[in-house]
Biotite code that builds the C-alpha atoms (Angstrom):
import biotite.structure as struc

atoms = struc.array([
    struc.Atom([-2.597, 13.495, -4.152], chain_id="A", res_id=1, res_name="UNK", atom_name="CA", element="C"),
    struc.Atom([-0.059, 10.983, -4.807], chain_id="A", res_id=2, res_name="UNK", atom_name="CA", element="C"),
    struc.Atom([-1.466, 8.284, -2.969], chain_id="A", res_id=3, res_name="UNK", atom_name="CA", element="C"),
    struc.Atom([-3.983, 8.408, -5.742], chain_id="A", res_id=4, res_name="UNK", atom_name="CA", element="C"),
    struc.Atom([-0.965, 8.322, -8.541], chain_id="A", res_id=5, res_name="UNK", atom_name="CA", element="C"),
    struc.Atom([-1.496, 4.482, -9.862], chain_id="A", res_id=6, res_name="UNK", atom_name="CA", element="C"),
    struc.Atom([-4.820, 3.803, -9.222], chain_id="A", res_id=7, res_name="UNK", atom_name="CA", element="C"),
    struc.Atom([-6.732, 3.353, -12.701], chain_id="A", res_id=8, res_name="UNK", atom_name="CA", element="C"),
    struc.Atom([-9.726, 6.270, -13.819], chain_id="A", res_id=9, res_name="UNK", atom_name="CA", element="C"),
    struc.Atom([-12.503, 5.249, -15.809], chain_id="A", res_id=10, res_name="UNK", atom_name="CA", element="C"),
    struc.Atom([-14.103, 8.089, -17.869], chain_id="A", res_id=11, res_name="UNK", atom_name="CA", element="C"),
    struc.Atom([-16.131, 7.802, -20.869], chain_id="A", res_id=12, res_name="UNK", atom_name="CA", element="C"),
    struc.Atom([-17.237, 10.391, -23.967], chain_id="A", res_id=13, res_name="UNK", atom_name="CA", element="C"),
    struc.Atom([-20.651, 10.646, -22.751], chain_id="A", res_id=14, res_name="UNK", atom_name="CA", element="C"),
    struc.Atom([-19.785, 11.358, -18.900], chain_id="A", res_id=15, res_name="UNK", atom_name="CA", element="C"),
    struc.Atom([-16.701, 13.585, -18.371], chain_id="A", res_id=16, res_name="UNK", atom_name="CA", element="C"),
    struc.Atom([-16.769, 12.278, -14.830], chain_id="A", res_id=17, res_name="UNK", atom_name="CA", element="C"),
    struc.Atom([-13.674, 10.656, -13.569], chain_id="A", res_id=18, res_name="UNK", atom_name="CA", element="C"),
    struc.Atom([-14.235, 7.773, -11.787], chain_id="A", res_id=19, res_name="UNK", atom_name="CA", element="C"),
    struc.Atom([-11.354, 5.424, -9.603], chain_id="A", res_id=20, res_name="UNK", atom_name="CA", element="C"),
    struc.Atom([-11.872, 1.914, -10.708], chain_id="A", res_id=21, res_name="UNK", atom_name="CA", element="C"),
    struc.Atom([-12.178, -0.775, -8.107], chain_id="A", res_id=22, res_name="UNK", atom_name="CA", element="C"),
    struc.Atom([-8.184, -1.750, -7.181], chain_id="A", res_id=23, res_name="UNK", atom_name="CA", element="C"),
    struc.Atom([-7.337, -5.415, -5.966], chain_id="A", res_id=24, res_name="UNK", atom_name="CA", element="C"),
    struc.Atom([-4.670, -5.942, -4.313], chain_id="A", res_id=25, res_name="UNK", atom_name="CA", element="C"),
    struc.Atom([-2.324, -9.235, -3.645], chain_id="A", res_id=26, res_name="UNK", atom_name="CA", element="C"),
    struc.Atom([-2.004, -10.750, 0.178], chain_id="A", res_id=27, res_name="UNK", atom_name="CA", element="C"),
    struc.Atom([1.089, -10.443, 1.295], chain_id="A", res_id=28, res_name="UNK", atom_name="CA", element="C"),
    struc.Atom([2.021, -13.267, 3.404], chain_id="A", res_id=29, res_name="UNK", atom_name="CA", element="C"),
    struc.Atom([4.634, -13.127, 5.660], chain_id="A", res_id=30, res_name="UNK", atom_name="CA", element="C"),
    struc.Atom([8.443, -13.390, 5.159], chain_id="A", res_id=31, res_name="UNK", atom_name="CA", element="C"),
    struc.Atom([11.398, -14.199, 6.420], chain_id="A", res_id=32, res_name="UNK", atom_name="CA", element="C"),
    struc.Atom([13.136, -10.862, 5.850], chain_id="A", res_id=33, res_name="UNK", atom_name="CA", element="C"),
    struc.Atom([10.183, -8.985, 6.957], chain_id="A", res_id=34, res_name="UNK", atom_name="CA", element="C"),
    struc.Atom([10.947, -6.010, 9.628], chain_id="A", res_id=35, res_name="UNK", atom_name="CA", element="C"),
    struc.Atom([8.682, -5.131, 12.325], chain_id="A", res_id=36, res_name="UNK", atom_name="CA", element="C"),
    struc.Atom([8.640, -1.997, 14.370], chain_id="A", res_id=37, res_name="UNK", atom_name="CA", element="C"),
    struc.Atom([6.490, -0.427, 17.014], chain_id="A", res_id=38, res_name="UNK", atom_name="CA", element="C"),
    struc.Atom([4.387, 2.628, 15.886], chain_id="A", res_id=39, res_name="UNK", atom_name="CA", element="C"),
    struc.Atom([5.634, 5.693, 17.438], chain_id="A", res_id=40, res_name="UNK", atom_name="CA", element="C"),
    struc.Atom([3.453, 8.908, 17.799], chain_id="A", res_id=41, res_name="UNK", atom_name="CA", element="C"),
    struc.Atom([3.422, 10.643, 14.337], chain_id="A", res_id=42, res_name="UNK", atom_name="CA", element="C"),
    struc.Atom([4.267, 7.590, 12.043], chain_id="A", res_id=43, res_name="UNK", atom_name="CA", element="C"),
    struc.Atom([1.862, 7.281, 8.847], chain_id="A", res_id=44, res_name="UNK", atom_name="CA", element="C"),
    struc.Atom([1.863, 4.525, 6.465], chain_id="A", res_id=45, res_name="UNK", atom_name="CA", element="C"),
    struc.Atom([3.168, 6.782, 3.733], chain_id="A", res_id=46, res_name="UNK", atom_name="CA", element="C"),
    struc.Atom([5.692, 8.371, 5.842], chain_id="A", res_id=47, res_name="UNK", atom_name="CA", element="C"),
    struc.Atom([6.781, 4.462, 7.078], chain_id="A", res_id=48, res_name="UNK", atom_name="CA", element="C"),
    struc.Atom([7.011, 3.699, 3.045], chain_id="A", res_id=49, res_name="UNK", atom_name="CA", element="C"),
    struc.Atom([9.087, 6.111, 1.824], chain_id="A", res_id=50, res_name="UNK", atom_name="CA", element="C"),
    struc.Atom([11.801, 5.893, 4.759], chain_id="A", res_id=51, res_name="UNK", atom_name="CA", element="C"),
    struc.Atom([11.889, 1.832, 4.310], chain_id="A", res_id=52, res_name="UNK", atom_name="CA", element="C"),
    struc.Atom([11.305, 1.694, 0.386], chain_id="A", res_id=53, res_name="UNK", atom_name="CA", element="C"),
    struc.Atom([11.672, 5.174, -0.718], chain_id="A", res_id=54, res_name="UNK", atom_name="CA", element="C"),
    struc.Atom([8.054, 5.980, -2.167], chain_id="A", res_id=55, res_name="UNK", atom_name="CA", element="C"),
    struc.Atom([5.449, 6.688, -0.231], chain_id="A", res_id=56, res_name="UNK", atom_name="CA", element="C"),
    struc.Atom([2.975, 5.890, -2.422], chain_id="A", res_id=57, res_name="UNK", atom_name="CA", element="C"),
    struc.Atom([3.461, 1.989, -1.578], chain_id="A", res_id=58, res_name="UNK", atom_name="CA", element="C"),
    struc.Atom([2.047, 2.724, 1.930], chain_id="A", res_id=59, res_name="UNK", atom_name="CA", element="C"),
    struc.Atom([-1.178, 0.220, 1.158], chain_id="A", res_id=60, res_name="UNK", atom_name="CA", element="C"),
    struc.Atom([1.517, -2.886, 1.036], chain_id="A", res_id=61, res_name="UNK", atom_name="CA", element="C"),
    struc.Atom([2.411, -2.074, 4.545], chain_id="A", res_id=62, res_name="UNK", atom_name="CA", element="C"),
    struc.Atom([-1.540, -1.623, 5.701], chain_id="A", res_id=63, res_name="UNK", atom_name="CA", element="C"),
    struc.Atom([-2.337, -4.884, 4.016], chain_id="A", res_id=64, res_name="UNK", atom_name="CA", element="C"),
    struc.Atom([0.426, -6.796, 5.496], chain_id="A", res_id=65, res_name="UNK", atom_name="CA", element="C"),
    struc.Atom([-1.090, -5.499, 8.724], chain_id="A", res_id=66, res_name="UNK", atom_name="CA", element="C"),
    struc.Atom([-4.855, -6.874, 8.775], chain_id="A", res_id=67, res_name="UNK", atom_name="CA", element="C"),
    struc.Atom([-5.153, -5.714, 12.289], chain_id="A", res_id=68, res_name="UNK", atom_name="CA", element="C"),
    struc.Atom([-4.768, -2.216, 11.314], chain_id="A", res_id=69, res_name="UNK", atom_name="CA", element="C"),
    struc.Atom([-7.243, -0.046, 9.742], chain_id="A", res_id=70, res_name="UNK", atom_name="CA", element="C"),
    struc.Atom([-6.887, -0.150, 5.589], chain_id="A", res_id=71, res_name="UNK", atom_name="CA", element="C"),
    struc.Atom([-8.791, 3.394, 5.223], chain_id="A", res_id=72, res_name="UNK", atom_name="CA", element="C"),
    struc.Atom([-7.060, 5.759, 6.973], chain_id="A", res_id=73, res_name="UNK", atom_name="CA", element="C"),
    struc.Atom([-2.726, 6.316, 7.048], chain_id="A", res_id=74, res_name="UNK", atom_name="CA", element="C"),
    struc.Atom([-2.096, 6.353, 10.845], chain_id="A", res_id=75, res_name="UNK", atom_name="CA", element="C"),
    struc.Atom([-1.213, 2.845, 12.076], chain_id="A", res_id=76, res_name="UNK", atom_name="CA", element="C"),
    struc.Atom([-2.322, 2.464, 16.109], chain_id="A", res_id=77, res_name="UNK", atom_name="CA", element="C"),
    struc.Atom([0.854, 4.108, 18.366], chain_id="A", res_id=78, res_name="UNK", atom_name="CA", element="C"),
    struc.Atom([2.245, 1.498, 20.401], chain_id="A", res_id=79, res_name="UNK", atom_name="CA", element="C"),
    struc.Atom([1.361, -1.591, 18.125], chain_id="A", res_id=80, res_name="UNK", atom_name="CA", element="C"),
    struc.Atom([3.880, -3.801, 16.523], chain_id="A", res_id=81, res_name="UNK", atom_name="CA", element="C"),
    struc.Atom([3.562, -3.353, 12.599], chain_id="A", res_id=82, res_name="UNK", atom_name="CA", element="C"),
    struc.Atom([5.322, -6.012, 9.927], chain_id="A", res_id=83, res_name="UNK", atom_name="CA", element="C"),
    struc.Atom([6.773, -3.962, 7.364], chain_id="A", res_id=84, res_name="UNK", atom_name="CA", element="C"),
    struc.Atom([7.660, -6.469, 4.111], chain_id="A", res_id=85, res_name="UNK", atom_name="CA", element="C"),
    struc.Atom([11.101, -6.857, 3.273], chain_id="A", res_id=86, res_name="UNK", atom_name="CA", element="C"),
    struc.Atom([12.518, -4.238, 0.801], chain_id="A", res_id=87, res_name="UNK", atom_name="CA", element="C"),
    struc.Atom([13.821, -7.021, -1.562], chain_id="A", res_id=88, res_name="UNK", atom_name="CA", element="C"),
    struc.Atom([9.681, -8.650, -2.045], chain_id="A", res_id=89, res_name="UNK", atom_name="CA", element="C"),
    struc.Atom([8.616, -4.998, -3.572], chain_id="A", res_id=90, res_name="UNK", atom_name="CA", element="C"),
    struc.Atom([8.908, -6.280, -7.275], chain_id="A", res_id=91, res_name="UNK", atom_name="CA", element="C"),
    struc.Atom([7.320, -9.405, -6.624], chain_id="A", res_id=92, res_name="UNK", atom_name="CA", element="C"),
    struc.Atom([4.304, -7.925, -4.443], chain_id="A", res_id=93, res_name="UNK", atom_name="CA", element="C"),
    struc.Atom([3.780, -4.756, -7.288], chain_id="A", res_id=94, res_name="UNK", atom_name="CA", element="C"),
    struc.Atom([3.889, -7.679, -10.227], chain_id="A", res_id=95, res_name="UNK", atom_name="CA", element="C"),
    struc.Atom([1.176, -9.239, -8.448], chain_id="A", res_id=96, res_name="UNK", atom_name="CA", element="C"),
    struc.Atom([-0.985, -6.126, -8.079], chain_id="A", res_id=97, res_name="UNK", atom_name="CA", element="C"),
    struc.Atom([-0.316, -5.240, -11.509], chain_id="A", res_id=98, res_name="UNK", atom_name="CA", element="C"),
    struc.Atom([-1.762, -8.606, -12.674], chain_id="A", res_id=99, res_name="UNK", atom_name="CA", element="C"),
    struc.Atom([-4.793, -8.790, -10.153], chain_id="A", res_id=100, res_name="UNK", atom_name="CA", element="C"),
    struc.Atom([-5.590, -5.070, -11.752], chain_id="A", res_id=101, res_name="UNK", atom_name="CA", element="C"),
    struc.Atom([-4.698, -6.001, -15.129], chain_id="A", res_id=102, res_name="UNK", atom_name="CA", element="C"),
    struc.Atom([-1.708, -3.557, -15.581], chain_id="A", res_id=103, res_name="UNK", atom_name="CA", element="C"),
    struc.Atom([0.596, -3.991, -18.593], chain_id="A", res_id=104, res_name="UNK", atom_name="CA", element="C"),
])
């Protein structure tokens, strides 16, 4: 699936199991260009990241600018008011993931 796309795999020579690797990620505090919309029926957070920063597979930095929303599953609550970080702090959020998970 491609939520799964950048999330590290460990794997070693002895065990031929793949195994996802504990991912950090950055707060993401608010901003002053931040949008916010209601949830309509049918909006997912992977759906709501590709329309506002065309790939869906950031869809976690819109759950975890939304701590009242539920982080493990991709259907925000319908008729809640979501914050949706401006398009323009994408770099700066992904560089910070990338050093909390020690990306190159």
């Amino acid at each position: 699936m491609a939520r799964y796309t950048n999330i590290p795999v460990f794997q070693t020579t002895e065990d031929l199991k793949r195994r996802y690797i504990v991912v950090k990620y950055p707060l993401i505090p608010l901003g002053e260009t931040d949008l916010y919309v209601y949830v309509t029926k049918g909006d997912r957070f992977d759906i709501l990241a590709l329309n506002y920063y065309g790939d869906s597979s950031l869809w976690w930095i819109i759950t975890r600018a939304n701590s009242s929303q539920s982080f493990d599953s991709l259907y925000p609550s319908v008729g809640t008011q979501i914050r949706i970080p401006a398009p323009q702090r994408i770099s700066d959020i992904l560089s910070q993931y990338n050093e909390l998970n020690g990306v190159l």
